[in-house]
C-alpha positions in Angstrom: 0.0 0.0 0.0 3.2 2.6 0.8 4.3 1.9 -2.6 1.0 2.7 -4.1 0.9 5.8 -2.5 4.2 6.6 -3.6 3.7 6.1 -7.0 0.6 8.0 -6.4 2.3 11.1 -5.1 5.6 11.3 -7.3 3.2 10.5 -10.8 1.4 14.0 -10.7 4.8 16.1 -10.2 6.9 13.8 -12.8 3.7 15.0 -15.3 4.1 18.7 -14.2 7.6 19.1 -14.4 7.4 17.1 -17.5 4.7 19.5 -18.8 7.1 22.4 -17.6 10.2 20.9 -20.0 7.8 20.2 -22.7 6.7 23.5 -22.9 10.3 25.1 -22.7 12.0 22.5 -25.0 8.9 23.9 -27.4 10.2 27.2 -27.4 13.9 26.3 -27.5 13.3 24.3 -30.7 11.1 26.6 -32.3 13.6 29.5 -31.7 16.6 27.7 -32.5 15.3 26.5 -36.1 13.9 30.3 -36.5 16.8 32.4 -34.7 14.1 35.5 -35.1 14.3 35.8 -31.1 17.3 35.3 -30.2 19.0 37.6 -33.2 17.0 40.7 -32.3 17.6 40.3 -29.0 21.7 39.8 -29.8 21.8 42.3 -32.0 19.8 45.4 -29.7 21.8 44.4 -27.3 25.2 45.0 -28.8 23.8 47.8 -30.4 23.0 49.7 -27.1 26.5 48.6 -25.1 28.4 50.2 -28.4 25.9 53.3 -28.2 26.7 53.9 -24.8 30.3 53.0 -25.5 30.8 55.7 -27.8 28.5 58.6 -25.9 29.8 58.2 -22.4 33.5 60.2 -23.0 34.3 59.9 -19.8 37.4 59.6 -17.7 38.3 56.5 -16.5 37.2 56.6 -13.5 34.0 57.8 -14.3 33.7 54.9 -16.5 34.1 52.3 -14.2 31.6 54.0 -11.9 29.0 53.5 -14.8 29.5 50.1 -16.4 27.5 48.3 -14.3 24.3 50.6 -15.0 25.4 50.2 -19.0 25.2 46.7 -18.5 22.3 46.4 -16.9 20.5 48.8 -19.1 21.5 46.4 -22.2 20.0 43.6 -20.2 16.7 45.5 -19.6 15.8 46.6 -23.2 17.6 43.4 -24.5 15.5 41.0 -22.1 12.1 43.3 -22.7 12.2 42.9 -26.4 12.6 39.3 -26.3 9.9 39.0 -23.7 7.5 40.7 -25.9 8.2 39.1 -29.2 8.2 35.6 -26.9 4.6 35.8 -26.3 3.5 37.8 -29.3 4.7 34.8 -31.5 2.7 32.2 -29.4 -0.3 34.4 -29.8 0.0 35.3 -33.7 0.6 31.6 -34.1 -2.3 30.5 -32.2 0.1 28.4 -30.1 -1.6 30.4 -26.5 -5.0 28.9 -26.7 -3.1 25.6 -27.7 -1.0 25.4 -24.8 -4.3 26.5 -22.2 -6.3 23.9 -23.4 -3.7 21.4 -22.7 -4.2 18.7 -19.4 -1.9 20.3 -17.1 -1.8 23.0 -14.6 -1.4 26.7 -16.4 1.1 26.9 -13.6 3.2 24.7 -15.3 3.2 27.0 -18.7 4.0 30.0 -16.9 7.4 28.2 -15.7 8.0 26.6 -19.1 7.4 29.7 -20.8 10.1 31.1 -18.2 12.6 28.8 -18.1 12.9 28.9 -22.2 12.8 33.4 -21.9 15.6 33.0 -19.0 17.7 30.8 -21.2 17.3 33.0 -24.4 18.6 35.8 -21.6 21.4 33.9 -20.5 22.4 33.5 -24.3 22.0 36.5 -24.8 24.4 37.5 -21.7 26.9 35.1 -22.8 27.5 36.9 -25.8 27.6 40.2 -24.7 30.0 39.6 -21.7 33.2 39.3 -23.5 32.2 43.0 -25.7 31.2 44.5 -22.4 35.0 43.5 -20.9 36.4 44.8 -24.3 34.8 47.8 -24.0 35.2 48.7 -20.8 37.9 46.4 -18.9 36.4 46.6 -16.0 38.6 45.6 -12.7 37.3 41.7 -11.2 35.1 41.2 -14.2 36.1 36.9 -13.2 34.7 37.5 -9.9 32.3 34.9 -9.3 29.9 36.6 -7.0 29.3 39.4 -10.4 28.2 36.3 -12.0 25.9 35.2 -9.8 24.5 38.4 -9.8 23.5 39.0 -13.6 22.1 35.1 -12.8 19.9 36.4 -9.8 18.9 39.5 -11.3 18.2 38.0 -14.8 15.9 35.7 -12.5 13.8 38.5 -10.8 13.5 39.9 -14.4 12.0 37.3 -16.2 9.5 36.0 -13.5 8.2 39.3 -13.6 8.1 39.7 -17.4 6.7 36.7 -18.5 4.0 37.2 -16.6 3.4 40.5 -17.1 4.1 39.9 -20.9 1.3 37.0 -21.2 -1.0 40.3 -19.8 -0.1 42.6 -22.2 -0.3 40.2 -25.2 -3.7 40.4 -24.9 -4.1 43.6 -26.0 -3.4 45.9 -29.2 -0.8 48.1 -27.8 1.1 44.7 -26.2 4.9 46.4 -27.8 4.5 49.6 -26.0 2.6 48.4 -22.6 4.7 45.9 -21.8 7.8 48.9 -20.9 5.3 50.8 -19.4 3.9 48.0 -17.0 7.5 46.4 -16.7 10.1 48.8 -15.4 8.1 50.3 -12.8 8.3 46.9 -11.2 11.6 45.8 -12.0 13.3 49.1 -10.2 14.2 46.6 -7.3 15.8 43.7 -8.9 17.9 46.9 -11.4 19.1 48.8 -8.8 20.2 46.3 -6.5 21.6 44.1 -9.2 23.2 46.9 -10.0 24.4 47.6 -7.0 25.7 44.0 -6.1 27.5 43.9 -10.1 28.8 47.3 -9.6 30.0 46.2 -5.7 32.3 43.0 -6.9 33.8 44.9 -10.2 35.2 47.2 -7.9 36.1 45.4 -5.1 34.2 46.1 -2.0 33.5 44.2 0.9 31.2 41.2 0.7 29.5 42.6 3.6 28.6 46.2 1.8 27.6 43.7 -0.9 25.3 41.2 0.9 22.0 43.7 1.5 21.8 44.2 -2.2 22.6 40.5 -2.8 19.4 39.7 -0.3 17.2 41.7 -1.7 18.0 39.9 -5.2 17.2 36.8 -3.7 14.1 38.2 -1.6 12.6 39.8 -5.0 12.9 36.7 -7.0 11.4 34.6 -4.5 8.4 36.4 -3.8 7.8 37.5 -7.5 8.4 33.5 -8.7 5.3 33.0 -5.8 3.0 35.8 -6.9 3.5 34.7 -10.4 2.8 31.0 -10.0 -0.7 31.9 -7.6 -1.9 34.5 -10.4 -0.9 33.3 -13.5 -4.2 31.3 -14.1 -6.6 34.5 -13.4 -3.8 36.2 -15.8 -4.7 33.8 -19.0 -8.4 33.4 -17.7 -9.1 37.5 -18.4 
């Protein structure tokens, strides 16, 4: 009888995190036989770190007091437009009200649809890096704490868009309300991620660094929540 119950128990989450993959691994494979996503993304992105390369005529010093908000700033408008052309493609497609009138918990497609937007991010961020360290040589750019920073605050950012995104898709103005619902919420995780990025390029104190770091965490962990309790009223309206 245990083992029945056991099976009983572990069967619904094995089909809910398998729902989860299913409906990232979608998005991955779509994108990567496409490469509409993750170009435009790649391409704003180094379009706006060499704009603000070639406007900031700073001193040095200066400079390295600004990187961090230049690279975090690239992130933002980088990560926004891919979070908007994410879910605008599902709905011109008519891939949405496919994926809600599938068997599993719409829970489940809010963290699929996350996991595939956070690892178009991370691609994203993996590309940039190395122009951002041309560009700017910043001091302890192979810290590992900076790393787990843009990993933290790249989480806190796409929880909050893709749900906010799966809202404004809904509408006709989805390109331009998206920004405008977005960054007023995000002001947390973008100041203290930059904060925390700006803290380990230069050097300071892990303890100057920690409250920032904690708030990172903090943000992501209640905005992962919020999202996965509202997202079915989200796609219901």
């Amino acid at each position: 009888m245990s083992d029945n119950l056991k099976a009983s128990t572990s069967r619904p989450a094995s089909n809910y995190f398998g729902a989860v993959m299913a409906v990232t691994w979608k998005d991955l494979a779509a994108e990567f036989r496409s490469r509409e996503l993750l170009s435009a993304m790649l391409i704003f992105a180094l379009l706006v770190i060499l704009v603000f390369n070639f406007s900031l005529e700073l001193d040095r010093e200066a400079r390295e007091s600004v990187t961090a908000g230049v690279l975090w700033v690239t992130f933002a408008f980088a990560g926004t437009l891919g979070l908007n052309r994410s879910m605008a493609i599902e709905k011109d497609r008519g891939c949405l009200d496919g994926l809600l009138l599938a068997p599993v918990d719409r829970s489940a497609i809010y963290f699929g649809k996350a996991l595939s937007n956070l690892a178009f991010m991370l691609i994203v961020e993996v590309i940039v890096l190395p122009v951002y360290f041309i560009l700017y040589n910043p001091k302890n750019f192979f810290s590992p704490g900076f790393f787990g920073v843009i990993l933290l605050g790249s989480i806190g950012y796409v929880a909050v868009g893709t749900l906010l995104s799966t809202m404004a898709v809904q509408t006709r103005t989805r390109d331009v309300l998206l920004p405008i619902l977005l960054f007023p919420l995000v002001i947390p995780v973008l100041v203290s991620a930059v904060q925390a990025s700006k803290g380990f390029l230069s050097g300071l104190p892990i303890g100057e660094i920690v409250p920032w770091l904690n708030l990172l965490v903090v943000y992501d962990v209640i905005f992962i929540a919020a999202a996965f309790m509202v997202f079915d009223f989200v796609v219901e309206e």
